[in-house]
C-alpha positions in Angstrom: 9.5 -0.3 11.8 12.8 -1.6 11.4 13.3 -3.0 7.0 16.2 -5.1 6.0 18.6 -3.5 3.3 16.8 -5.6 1.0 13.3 -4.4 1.8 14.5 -0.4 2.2 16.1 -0.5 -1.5 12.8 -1.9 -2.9 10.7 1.0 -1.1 12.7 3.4 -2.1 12.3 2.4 -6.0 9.0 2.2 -5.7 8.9 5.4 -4.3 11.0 7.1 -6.9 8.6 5.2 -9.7 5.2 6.8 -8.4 3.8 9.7 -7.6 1.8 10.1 -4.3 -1.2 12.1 -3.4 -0.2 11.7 0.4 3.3 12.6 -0.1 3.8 9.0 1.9 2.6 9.5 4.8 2.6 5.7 5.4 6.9 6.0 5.2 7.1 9.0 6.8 5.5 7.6 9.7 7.3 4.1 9.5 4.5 2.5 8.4 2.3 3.2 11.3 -0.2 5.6 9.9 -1.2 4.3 6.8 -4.5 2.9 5.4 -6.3 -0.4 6.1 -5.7 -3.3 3.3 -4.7 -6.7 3.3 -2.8 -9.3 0.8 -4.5 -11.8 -0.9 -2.0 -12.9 -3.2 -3.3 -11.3 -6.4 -0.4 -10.2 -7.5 -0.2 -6.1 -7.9 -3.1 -6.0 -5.6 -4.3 -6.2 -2.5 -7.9 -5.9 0.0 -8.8 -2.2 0.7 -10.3 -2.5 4.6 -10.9 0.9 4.3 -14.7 2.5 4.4 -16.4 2.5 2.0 -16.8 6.3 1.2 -13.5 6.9 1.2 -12.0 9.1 -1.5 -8.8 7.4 -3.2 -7.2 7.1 -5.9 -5.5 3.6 -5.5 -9.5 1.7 -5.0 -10.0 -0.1 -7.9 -14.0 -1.6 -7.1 -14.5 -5.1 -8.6 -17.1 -7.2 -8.1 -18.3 -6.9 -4.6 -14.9 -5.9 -3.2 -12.7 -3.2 -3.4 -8.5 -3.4 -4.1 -5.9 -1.2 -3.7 -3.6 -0.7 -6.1 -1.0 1.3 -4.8 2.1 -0.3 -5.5 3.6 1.0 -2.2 0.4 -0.2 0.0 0.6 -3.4 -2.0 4.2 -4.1 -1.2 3.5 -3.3 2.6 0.8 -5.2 2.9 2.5 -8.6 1.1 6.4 -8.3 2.5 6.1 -6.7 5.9 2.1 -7.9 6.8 0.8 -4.8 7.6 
């Protein structure tokens, strides 16, 4: 996937402001192997798709859903719709 200059700057600061269990695996692959979620428009969160026994430490259960909160997944997900 192809980012504007605009879009690869703000990837790479959120990059260098996190630390990442899965050494970003979702960049490394240009965003094609990467987790299910959706935005919502809450902000610093977005809809984890994924099921529900999976191990992660960016699920944040609320309620009767569960959100990501991986700032990079969360950006993804809102700028570039995936």
């Amino acid at each position: 996937m192809d980012l504007t200059g605009r879009q690869k700057g703000e990837v790479e600061k959120i990059m260098a402001s996190m630390d990442c269990p899965c050494d970003f695996k979702c960049y490394k692959s240009g965003f094609q192997n990467m987790c299910k979620a959706e935005y919502n428009g809450l902000g610093d969160f977005a809809n984890c798709l994924e099921k529900s026994g999976t191990i992660c430490i960016f699920r944040l259960p609320f309620g009767f859903g569960i959100f990501c909160t991986c700032p990079l997944r969360v950006y993804i997900a809102r700028e570039l719709g995936k």
